[in-house]
Backbone as CSV, one residue per row, in Angstrom:
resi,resn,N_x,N_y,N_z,CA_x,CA_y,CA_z,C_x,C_y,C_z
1,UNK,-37.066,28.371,-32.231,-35.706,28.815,-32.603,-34.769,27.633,-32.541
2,UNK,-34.185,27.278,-33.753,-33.135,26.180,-33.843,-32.357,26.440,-32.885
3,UNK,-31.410,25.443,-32.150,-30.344,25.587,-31.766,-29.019,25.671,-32.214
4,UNK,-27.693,26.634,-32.495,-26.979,26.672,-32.923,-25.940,25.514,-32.576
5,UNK,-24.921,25.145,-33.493,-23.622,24.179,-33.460,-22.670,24.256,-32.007
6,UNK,-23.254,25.808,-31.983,-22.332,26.092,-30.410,-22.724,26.077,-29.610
7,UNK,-24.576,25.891,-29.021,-24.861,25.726,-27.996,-25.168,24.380,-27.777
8,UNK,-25.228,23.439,-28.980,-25.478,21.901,-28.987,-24.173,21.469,-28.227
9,UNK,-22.961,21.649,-28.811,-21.289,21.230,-28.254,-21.596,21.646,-26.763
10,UNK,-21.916,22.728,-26.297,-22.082,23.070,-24.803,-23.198,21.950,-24.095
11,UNK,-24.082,21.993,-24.768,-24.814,21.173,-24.040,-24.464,19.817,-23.945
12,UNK,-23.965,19.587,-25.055,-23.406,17.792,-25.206,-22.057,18.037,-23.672
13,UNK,-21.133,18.841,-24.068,-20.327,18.691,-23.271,-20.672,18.725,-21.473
14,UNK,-21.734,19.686,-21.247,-22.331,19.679,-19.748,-23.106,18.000,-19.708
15,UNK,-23.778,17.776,-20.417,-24.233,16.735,-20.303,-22.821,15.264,-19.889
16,UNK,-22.153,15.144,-20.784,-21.400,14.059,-20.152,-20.387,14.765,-18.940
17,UNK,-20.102,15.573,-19.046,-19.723,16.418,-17.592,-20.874,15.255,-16.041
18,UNK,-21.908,15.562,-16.589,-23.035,15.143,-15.751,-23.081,13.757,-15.426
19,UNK,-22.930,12.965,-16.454,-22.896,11.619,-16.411,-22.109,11.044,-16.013
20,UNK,-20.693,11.189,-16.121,-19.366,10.867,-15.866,-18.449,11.977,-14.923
21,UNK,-19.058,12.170,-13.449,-18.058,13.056,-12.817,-16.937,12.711,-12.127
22,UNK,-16.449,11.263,-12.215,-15.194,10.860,-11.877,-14.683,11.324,-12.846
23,UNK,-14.853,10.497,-14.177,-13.901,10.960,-15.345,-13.316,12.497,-15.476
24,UNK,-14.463,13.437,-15.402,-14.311,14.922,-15.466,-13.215,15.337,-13.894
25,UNK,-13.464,14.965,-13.069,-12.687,14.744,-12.381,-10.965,14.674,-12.441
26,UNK,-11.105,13.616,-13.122,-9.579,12.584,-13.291,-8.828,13.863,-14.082
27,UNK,-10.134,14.280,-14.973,-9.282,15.010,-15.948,-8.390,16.476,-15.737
28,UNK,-9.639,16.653,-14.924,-9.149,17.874,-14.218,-7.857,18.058,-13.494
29,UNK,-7.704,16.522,-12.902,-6.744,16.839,-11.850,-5.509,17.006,-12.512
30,UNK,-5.008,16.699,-13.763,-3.634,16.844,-14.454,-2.836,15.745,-14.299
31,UNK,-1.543,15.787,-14.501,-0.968,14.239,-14.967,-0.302,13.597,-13.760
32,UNK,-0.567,14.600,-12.261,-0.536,13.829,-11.096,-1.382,12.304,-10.792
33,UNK,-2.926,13.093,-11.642,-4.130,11.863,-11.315,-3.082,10.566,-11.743
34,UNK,-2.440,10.451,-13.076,-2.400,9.303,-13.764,-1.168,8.938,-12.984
35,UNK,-0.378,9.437,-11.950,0.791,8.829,-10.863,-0.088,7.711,-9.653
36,UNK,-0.889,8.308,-9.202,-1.882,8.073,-8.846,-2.885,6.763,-9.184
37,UNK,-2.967,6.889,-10.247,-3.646,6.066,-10.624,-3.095,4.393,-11.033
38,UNK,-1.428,4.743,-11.532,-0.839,4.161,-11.317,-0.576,3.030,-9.917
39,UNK,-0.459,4.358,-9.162,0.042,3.164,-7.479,-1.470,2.740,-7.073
40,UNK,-2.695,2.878,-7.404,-4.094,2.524,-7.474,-4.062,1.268,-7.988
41,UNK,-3.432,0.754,-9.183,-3.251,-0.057,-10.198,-2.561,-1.529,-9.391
42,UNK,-1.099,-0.784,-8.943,-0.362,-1.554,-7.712,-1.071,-1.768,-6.946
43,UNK,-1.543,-1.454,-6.223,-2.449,-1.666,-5.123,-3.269,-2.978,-4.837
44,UNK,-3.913,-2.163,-5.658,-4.759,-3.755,-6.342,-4.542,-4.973,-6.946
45,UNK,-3.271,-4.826,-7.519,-2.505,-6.340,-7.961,-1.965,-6.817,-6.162
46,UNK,-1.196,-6.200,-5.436,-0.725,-6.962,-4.523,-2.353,-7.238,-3.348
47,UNK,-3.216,-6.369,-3.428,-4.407,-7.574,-3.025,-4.877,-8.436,-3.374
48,UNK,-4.901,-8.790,-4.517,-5.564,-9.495,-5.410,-4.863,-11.328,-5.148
49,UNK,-2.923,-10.558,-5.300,-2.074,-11.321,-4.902,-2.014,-12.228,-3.577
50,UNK,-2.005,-10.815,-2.374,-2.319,-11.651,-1.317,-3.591,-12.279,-1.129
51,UNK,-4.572,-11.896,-1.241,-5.737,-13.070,-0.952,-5.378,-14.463,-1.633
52,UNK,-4.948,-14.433,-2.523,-4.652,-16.016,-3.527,-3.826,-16.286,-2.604
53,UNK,-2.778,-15.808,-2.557,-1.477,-16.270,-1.459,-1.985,-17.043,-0.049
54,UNK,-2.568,-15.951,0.019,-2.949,-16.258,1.991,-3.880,-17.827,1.960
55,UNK,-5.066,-17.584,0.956,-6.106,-18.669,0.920,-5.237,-19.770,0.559
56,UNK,-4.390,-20.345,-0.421,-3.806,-21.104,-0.874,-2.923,-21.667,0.405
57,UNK,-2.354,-20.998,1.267,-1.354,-21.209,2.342,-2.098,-21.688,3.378
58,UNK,-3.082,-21.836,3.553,-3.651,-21.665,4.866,-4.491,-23.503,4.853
59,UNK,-4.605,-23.585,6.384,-5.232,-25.184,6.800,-5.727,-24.592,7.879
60,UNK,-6.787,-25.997,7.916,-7.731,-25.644,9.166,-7.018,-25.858,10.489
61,UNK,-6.600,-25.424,11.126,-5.641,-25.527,12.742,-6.349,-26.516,12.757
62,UNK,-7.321,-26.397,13.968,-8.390,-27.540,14.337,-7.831,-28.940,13.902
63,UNK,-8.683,-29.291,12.664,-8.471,-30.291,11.527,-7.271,-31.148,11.720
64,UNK,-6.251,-30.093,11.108,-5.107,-30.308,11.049,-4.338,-31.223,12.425
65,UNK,-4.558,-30.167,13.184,-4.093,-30.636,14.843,-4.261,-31.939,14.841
66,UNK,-6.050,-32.108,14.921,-6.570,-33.323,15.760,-6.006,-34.583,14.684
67,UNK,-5.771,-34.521,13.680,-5.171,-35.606,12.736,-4.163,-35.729,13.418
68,UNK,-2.920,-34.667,13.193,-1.624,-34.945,13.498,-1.582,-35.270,14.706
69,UNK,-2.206,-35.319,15.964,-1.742,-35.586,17.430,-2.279,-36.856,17.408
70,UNK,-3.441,-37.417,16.737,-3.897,-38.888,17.221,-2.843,-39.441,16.273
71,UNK,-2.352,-39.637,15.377,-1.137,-40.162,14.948,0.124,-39.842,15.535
72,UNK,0.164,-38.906,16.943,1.690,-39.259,17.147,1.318,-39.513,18.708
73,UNK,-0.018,-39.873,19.229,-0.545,-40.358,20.797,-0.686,-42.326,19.783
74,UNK,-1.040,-42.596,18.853,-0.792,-44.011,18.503,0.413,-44.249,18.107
75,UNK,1.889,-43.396,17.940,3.255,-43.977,17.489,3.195,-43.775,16.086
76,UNK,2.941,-42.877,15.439,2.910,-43.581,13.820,3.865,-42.063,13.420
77,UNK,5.176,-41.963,13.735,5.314,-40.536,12.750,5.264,-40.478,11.808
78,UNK,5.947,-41.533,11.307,5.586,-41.238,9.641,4.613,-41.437,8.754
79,UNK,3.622,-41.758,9.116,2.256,-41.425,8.734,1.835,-39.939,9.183
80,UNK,1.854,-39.451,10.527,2.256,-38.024,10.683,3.056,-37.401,9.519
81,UNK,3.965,-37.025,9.447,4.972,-36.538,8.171,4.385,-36.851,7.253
82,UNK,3.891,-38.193,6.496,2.777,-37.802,5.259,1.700,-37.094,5.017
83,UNK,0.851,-37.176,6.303,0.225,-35.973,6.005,0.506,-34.758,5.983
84,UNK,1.353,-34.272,6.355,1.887,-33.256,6.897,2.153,-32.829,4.981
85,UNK,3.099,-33.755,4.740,3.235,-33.687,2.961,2.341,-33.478,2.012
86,UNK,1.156,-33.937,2.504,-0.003,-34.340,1.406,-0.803,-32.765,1.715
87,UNK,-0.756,-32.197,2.934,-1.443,-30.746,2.989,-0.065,-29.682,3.138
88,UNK,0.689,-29.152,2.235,1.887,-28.002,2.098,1.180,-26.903,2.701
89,UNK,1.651,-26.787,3.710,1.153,-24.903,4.273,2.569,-24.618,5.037
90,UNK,2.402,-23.383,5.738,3.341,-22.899,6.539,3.731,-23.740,7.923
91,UNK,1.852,-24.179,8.009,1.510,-24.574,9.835,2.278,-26.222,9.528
92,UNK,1.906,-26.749,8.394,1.993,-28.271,8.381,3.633,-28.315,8.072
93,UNK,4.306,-27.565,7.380,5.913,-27.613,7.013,6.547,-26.878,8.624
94,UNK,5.796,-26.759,9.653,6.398,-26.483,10.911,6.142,-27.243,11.560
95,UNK,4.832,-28.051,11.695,4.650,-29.794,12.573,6.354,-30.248,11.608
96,UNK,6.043,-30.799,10.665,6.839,-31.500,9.804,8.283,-31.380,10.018
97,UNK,8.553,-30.021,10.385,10.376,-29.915,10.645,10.297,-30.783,12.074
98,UNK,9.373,-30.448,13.198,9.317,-30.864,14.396,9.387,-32.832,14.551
99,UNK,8.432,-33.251,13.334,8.434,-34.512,13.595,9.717,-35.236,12.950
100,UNK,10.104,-34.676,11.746,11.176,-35.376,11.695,12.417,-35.465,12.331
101,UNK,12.617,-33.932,13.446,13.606,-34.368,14.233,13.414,-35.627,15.587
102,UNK,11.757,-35.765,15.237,11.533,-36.927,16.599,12.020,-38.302,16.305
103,UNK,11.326,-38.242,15.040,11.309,-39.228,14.147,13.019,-39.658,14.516
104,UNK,14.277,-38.784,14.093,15.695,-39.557,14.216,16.261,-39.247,15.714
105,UNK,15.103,-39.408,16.678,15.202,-39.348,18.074,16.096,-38.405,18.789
106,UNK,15.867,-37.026,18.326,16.533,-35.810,18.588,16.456,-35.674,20.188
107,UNK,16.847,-34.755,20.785,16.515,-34.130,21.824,15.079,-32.996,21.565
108,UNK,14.493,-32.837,22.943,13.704,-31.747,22.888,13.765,-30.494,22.677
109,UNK,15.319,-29.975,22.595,15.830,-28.854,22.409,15.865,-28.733,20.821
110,UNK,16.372,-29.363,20.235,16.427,-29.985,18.865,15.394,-29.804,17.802
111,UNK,14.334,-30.220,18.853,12.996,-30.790,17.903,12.475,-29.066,17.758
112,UNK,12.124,-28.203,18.993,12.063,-27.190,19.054,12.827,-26.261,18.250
113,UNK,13.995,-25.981,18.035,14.598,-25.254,17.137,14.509,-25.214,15.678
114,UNK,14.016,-26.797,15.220,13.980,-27.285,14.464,12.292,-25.927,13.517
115,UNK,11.327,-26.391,14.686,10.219,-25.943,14.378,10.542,-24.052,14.176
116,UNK,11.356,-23.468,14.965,11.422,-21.914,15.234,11.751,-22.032,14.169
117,UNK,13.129,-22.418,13.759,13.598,-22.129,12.317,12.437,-22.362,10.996
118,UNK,11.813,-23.348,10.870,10.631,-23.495,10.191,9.826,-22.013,9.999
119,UNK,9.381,-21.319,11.468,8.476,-20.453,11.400,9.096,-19.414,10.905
120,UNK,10.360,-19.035,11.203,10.944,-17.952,10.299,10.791,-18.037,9.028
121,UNK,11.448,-19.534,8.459,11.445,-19.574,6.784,9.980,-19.052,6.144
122,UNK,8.947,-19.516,7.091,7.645,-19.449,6.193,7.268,-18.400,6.475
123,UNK,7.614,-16.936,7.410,7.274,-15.990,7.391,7.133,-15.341,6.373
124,UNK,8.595,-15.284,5.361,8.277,-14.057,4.267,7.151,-14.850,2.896
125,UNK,6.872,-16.519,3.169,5.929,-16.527,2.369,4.616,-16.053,2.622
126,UNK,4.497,-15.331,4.246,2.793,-15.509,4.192,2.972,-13.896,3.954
127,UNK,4.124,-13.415,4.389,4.212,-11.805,4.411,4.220,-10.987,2.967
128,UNK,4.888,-11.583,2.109,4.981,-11.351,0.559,4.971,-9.562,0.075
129,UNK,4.533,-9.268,-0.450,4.105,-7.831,-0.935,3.584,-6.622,0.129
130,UNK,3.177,-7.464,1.038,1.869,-6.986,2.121,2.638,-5.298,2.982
131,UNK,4.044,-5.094,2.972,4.480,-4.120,3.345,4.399,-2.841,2.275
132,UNK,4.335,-3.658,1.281,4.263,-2.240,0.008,2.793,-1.413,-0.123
133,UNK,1.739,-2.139,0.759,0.767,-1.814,0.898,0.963,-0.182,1.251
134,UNK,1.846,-0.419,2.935,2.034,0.402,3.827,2.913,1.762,2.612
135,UNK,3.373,1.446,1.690,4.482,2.129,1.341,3.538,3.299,0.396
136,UNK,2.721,2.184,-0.578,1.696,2.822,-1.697,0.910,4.271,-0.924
137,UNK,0.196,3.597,0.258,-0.425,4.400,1.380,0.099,5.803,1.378
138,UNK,1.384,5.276,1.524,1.798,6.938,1.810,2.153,7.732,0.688
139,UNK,2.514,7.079,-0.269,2.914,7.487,-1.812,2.122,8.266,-2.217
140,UNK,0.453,8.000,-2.195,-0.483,8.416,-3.108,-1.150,9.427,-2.345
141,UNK,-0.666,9.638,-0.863,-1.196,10.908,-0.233,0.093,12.127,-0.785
142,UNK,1.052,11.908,-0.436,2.066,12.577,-0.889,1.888,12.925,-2.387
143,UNK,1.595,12.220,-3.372,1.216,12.570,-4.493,0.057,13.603,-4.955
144,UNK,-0.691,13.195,-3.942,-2.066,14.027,-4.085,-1.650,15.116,-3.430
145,UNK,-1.711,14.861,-2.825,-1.009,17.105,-2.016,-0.076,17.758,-2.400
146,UNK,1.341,16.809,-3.912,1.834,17.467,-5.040,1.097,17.879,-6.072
147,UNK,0.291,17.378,-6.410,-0.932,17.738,-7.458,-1.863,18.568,-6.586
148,UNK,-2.124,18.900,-5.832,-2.995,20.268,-5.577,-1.967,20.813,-5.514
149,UNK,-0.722,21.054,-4.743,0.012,22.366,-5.429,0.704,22.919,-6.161
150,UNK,0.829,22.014,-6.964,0.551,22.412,-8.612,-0.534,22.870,-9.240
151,UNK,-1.516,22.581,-8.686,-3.034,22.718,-9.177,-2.997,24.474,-8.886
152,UNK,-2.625,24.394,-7.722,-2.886,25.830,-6.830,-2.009,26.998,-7.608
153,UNK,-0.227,26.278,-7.600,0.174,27.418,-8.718,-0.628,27.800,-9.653
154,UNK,-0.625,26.933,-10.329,-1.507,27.616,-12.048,-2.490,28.288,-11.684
155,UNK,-3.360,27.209,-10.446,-4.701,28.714,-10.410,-4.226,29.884,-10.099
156,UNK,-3.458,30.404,-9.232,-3.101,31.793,-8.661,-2.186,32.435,-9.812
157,UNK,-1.620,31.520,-10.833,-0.825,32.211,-12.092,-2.679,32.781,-12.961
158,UNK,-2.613,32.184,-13.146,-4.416,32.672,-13.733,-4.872,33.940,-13.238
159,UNK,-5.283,33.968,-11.999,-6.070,34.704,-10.992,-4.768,35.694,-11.509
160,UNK,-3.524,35.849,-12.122,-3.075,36.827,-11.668,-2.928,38.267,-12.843
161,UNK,-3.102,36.857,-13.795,-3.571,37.998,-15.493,-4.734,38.103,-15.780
162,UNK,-5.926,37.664,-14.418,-7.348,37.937,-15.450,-7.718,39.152,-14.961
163,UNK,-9.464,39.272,-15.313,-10.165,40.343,-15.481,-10.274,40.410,-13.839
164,UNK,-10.484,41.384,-13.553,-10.931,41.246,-12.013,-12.312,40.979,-11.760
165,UNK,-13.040,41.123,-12.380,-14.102,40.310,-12.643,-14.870,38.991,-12.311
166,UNK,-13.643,38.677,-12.832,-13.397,36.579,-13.014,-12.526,35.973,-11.875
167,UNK,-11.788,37.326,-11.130,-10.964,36.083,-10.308,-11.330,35.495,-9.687
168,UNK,-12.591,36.011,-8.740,-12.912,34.933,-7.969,-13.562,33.658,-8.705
169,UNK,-14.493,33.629,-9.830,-14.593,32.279,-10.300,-12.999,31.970,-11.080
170,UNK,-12.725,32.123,-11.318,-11.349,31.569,-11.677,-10.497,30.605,-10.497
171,UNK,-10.412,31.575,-9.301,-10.136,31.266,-8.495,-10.245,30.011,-7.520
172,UNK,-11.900,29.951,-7.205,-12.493,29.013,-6.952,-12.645,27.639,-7.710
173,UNK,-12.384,27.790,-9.537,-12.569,26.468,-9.879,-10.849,25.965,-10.187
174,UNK,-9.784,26.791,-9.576,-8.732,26.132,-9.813,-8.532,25.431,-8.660
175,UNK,-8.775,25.602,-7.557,-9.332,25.050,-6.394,-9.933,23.811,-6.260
176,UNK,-11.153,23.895,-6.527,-11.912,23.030,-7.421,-10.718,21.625,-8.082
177,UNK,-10.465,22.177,-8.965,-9.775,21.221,-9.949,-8.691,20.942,-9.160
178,UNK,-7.702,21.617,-8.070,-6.607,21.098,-7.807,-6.648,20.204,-6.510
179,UNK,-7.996,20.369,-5.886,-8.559,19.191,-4.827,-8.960,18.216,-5.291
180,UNK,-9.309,17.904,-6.524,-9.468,16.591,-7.035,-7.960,14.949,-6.635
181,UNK,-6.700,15.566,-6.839,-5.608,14.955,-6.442,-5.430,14.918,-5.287
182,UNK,-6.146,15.075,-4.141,-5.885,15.255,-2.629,-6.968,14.018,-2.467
183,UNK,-8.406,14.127,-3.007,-9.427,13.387,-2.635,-9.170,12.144,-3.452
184,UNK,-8.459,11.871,-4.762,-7.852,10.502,-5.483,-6.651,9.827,-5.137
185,UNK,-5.595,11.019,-4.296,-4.643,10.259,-3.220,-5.260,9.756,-2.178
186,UNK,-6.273,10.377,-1.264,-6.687,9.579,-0.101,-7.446,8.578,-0.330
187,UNK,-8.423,8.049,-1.259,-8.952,7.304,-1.650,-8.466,6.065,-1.995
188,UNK,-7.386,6.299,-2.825,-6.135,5.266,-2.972,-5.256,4.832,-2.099
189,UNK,-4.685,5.814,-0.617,-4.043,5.503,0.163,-5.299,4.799,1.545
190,UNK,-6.313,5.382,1.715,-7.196,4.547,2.605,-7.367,3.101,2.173
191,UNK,-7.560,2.826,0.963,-8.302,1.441,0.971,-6.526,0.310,0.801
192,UNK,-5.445,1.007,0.729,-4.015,0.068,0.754,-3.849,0.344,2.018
193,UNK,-4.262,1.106,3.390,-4.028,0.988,4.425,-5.046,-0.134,5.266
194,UNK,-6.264,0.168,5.028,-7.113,-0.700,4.845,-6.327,-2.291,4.677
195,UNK,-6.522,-2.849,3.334,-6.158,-3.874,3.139,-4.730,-4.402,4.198
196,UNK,-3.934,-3.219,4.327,-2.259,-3.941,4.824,-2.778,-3.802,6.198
197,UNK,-3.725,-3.539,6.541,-4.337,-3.682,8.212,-4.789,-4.950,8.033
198,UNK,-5.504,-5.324,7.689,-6.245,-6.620,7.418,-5.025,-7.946,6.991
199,UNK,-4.400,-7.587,5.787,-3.205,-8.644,5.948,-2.281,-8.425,6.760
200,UNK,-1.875,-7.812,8.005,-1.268,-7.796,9.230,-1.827,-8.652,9.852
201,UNK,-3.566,-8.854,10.038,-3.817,-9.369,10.996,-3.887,-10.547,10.501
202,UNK,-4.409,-11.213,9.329,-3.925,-12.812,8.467,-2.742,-13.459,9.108
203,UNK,-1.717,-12.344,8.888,-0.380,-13.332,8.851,-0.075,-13.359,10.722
204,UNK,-0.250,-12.473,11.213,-0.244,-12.545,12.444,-1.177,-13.734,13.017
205,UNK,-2.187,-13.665,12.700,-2.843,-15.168,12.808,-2.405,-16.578,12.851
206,UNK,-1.689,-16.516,11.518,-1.135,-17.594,11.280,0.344,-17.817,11.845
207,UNK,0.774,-16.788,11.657,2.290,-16.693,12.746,1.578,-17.517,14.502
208,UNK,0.701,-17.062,15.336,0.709,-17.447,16.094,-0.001,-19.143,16.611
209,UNK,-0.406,-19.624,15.421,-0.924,-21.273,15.017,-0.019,-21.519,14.543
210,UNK,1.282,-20.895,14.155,2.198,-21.652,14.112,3.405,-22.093,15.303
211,UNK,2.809,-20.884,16.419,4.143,-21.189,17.498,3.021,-21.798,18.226
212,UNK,1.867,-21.715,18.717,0.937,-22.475,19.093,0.766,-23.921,18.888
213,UNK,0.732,-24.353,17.172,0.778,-25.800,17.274,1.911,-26.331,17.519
214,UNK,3.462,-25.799,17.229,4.499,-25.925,17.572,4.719,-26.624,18.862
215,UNK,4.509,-25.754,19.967,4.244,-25.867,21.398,3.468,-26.807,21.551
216,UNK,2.479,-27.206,21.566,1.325,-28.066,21.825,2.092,-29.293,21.117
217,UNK,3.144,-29.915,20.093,3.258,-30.344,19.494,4.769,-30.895,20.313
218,UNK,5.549,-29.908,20.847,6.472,-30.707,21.510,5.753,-30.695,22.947
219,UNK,4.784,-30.783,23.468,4.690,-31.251,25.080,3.877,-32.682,24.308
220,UNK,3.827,-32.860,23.547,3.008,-34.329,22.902,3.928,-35.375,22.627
221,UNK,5.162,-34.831,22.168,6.422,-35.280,21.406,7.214,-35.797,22.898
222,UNK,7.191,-34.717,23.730,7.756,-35.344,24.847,7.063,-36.532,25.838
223,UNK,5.791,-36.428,25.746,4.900,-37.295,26.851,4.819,-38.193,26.042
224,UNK,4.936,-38.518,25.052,4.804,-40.371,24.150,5.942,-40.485,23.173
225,UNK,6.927,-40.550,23.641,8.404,-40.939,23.520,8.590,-42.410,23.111
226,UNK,8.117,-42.765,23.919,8.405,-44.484,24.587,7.390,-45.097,23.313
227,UNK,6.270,-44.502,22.972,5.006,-44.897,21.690,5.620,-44.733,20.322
228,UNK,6.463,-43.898,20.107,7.086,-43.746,18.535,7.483,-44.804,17.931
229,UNK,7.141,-45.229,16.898,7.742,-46.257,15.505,8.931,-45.674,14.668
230,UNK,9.464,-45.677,14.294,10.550,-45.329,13.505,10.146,-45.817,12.366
């Protein structure tokens, strides 16, 4: 027995149903998914963003250190300060405020303030986007639990002109369809909470190699005073 035009369309249609159950999914959920999908979109540009950001900003402490202190335990600041130039980060433009106030023979109070102020300026570069993370997070849960109850009206508007028959499958797949936006908000809000956990702890990192080398940097500044070149 041939198959008819109308049970081929059914079958074609269960079939990619089958293959593609995100898509069937997405579709289901109504034009919440695509709000959603949107701050999904965001999401992922400001990670994408911060990793370039963060990697680009960043020097090896270590490295860095042991260069800059044997050039200011032999007198040389301004060979200090060039390097400091030749590697641009947050950590090296906070040695750098520090040495040049040594460099025009500041006080220790001086040299220090010099560096705090430094660590502020370079805060909002390492911080950048990284709060909208926190913001998306909550956006796309809130979104998703507007789209199931919306989802939920229509099903119970349904359930309320059909056969009695059908309500309970009626019932159940508006359900169905209106939990799809609950499970594509959390999905979207876990992995931007995720990430803004992780770039918390980056910049916090680097925030504290920066008051760290800071420190370490004026008890050095103070004990070889008498060694500096101008």
């Amino acid at each position: 027995m041939e198959p008819t035009a109308a049970s081929t369309a059914v079958a074609v249609a269960n079939a990619a149903e089958n293959i593609n159950p995100i898509v069937r999914a997405f579709n289901e959920g109504g034009f919440v998914m695509y709000v959603i999908l949107v701050i999904g979109a965001l999401t992922l540009f400001v990670v994408i963003e911060r990793f370039m950001a963060l990697r680009s900003l960043r020097v090896d402490k270590k490295e860095f250190s042991d260069q800059v202190f044997r050039m200011i335990i032999s007198g040389d600041i301004r060979q200090a300060i060039s390097f400091c130039d030749s590697r641009p980060a947050p950590l090296s433009n906070t040695v750098k405020a520090g040495l040049v106030q040594a460099m025009n023979k500041r006080p220790d109070e001086e040299i220090q303030v010099a560096m705090d102020a430094s660590v502020m300026r370079e805060m909002p570069r390492l911080e950048g986007w990284t709060a909208f993370l926190a913001v998306f997070g909550n956006i796309s849960v809130l979104a998703g639990l507007l789209g199931t109850i919306f989802g939920m009206i229509g099903a119970f508007r349904a359930v309320s002109s059909a056969d009695p028959a059908t309500k309970a499958t009626l019932l159940s797949q508006g359900i169905s369809h209106a939990l799809n936006c609950t499970g594509f908000g959390l999905s979207v809000s876990i992995a931007a909470i995720i990430f803004y956990g992780l770039f918390q702890h980056m910049i916090q990192k680097a925030e504290n190699e920066m008051v760290e080398t800071s420190m370490s940097l004026m008890n050095l500044v103070a004990a070889n005073r008498d060694k500096m070149r101008e």
